[in-house]
C-alpha positions as CSV (number, residue, x, y, z in Angstrom):
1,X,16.1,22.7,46.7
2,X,19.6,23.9,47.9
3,X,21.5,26.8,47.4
4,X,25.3,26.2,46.8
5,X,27.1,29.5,46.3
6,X,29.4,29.2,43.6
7,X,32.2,30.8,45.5
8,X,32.0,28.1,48.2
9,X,33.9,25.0,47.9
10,X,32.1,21.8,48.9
11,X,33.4,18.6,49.0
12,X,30.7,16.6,50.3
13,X,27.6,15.1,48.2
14,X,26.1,14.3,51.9
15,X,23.6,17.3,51.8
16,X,20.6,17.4,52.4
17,X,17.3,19.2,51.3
18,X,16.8,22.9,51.5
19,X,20.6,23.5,52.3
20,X,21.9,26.9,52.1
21,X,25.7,27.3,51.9
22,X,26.9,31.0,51.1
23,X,29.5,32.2,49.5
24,X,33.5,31.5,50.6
25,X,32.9,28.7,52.8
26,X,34.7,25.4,52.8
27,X,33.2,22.1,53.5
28,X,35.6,19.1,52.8
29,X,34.6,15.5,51.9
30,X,33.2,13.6,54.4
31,X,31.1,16.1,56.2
32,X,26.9,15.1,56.8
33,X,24.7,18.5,56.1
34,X,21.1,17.5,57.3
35,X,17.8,19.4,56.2
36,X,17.5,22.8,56.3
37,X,21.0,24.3,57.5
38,X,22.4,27.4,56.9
39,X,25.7,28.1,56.4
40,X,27.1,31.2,56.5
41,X,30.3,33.0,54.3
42,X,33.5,32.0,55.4
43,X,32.8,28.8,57.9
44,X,35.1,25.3,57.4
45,X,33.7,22.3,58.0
46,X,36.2,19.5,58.4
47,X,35.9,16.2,57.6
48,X,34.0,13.7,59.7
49,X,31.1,16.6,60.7
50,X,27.9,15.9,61.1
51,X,25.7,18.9,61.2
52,X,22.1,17.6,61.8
53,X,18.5,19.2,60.3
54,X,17.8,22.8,60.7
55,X,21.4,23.6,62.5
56,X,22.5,27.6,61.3
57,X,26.2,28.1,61.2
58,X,27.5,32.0,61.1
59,X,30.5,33.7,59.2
60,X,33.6,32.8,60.5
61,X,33.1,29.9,62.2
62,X,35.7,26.7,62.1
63,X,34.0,23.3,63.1
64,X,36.7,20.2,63.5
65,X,39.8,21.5,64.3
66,X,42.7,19.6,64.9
67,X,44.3,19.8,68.3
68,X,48.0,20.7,68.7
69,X,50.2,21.1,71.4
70,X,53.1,22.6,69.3
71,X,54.9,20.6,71.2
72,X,54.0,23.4,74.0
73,X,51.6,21.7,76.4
74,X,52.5,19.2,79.2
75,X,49.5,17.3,78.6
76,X,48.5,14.2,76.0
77,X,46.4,15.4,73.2
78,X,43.7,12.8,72.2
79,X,41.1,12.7,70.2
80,X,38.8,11.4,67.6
81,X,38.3,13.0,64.5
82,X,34.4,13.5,64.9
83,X,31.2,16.3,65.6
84,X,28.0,16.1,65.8
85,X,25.8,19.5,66.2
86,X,22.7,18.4,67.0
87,X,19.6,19.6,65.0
88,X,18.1,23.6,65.4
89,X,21.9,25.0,67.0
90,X,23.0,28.0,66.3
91,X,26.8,28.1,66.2
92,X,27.4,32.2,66.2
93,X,30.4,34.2,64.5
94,X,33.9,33.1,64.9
95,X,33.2,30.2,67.2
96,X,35.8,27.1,67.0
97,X,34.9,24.1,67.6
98,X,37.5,21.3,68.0
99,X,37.4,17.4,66.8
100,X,35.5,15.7,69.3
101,X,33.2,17.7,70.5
102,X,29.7,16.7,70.6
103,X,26.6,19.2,71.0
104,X,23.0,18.1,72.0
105,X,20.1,19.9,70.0
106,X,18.9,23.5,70.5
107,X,21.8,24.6,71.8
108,X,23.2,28.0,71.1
109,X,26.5,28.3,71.1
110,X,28.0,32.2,71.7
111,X,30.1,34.8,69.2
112,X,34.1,33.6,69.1
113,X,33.2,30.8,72.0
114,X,35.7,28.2,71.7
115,X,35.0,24.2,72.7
116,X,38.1,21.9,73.2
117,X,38.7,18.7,72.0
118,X,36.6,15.5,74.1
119,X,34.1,17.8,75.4
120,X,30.2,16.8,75.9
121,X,27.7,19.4,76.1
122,X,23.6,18.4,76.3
123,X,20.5,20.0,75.0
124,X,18.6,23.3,75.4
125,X,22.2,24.5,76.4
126,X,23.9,28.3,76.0
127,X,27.1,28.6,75.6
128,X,27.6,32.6,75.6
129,X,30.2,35.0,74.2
130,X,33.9,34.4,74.0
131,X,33.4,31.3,76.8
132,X,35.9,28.4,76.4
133,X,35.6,24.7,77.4
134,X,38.7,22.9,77.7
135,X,39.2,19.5,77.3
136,X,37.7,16.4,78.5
137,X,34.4,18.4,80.2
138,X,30.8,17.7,80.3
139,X,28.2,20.0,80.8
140,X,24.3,19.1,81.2
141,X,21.4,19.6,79.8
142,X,19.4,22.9,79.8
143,X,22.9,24.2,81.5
144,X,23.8,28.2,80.8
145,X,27.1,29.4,81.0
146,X,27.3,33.5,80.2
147,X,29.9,35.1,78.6
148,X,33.8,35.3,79.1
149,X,33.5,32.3,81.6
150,X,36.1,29.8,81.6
151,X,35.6,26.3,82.2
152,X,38.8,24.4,83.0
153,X,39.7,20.6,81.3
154,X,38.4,17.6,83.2
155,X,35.1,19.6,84.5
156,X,31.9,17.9,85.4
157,X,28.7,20.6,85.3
158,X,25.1,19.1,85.7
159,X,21.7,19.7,84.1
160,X,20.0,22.9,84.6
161,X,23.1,24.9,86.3
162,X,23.5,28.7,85.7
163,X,27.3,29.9,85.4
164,X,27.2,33.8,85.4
165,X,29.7,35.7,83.3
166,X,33.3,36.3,83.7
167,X,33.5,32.8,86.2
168,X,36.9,30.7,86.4
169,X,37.2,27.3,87.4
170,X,40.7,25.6,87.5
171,X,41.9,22.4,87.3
172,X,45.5,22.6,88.9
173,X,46.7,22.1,92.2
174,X,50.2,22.5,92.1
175,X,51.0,25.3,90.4
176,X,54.7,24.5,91.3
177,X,55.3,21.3,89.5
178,X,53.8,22.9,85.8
179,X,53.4,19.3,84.7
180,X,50.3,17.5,83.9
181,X,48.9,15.1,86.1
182,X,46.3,12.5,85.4
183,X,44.7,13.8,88.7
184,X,44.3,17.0,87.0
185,X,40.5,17.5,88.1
186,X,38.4,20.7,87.3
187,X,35.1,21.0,89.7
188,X,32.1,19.3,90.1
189,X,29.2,21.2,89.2
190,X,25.6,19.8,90.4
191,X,22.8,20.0,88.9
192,X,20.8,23.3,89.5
193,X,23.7,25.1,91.1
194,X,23.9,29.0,90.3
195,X,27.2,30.3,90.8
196,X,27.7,34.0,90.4
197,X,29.4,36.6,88.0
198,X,33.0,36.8,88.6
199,X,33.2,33.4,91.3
200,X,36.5,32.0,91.6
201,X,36.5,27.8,92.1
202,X,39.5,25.9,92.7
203,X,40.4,22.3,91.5
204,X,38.5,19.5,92.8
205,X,35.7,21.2,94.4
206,X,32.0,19.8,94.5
207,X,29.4,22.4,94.5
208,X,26.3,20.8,95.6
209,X,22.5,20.3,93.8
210,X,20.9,23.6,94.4
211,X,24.0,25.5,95.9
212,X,24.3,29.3,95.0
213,X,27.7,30.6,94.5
214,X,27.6,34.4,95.3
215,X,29.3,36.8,92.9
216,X,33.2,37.4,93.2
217,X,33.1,34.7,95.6
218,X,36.3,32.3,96.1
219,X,35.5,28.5,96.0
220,X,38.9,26.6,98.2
221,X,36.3,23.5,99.4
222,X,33.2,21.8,98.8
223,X,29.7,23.7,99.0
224,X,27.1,21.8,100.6
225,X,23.2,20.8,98.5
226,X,21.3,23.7,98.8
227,X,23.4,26.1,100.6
228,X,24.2,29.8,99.7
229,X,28.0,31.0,100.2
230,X,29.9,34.2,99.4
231,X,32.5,36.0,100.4
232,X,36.4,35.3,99.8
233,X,37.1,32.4,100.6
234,X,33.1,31.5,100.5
235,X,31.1,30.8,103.6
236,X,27.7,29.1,103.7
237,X,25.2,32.2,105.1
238,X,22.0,30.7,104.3
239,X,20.3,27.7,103.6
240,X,18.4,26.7,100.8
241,X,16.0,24.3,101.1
242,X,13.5,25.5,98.3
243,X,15.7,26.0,95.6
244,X,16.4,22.4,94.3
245,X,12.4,21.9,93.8
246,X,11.6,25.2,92.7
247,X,14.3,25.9,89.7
């Protein structure tokens, strides 16, 4: 049997069994509860959610927000007016989570993190602290990306990558023209690449399957598979040849 708070306001009949929604949050018409979900005091749920079985949403959290440019942003704002959170996520406090956004199961996604609008991220996934995923990017399965990173619109980031904390990744390489470009691309992140705390990497880059990104390092070109750089800008000091087999 559910438990409907009655200082929530729920719009939706599409709940399923053994539901808890506490009190003060808002879910409109059209959203899909599956079994088991908990949903803490103050969350909204927007229409055209689906939050799948066992799924635990904290206070605070906002789940199908509209994008808007406010007229501000150079950029075309697209988007369908859809999520799906996979089933066992845990969505922590104050995390916002735009329309379009889809999130593979047993993902955890981090305190005040915020996911942009067309973004793709896979299964067995952490998404830590205060991190934010612009538009249009994918990240892989079993991928970890630790807190206050940044991860830049049109990003590609593989299965099984480690992203330390405080990393940025860009998207823009003329910082002159301040207009968007439809070759606006972030970097290519391979599968089981590590890149450090605090790395720096620029637009465009490939990091290669089983590089390692040292911390602080500055990222101007590609890294080779299986290579270790650091330094600013990065140099390759080491090979790797073990680490794509054994991570």
């Amino acid at each position: 049997m559910s438990e409907i708070s009655k200082h929530s306001v729920v719009g939706t009949d599409a709940i399923g069994s053994n539901v808890r929604i506490l009190e003060f949050s808002v879910i409109r018409a059209g959203v899909r509860i599956g079994d088991n979900v908990v949903i803490h005091p103050h969350v909204v749920i927007e229409p055209g959610v689906v939050i799948e079985d066992g799924v635990e949403i904290f206070p605070g959290s906002y789940i199908g927000k509209v994008p808007k440019g406010a007229g501000a942003t150079s950029r075309p704002i697209t988007y369908e007016p859809r999520v799906r959170i996979g089933r066992d996520c845990a969505i922590g406090p104050n995390a916002v989570i735009f329309y379009d956004v889809e999130i593979g199961h047993n993902t955890l996604i981090g305190d005040g993190a915020s996911i942009r609008e067309q973004v793709r991220i896979g299964y067995h996934c952490v998404v830590g602290r205060y991190v934010t995923i612009n538009y249009n990017a994918t990240i892989g399965d079993r991928t970890k990306i630790m807190d206050l990173s940044h991860i830049t619109g049109n990003c590609r980031i593989g299965d099984d990558v480690l992203i330390g904390m405080l990393v940025s990744t860009a998207n823009d390489r003329d910082l002159l023209s301040r207009q968007y470009r439809v070759d606006m691309m972030g970097p290519t992140i391979c599968a089981r690449a590590s890149i450090g705390t605090g790395a720096v990497i620029l637009p465009g880059v490939t990091i290669g399957e089983g590089a390692v990104v040292g911390a602080a390092a500055l990222i101007s070109k590609d890294v080779p598979s299986s290579k270790l750089v650091v330094g600013m800008p990065a140099r390759i000091v080491k090979d790797l040849p073990s680490v794509a087999r054994e991570l």
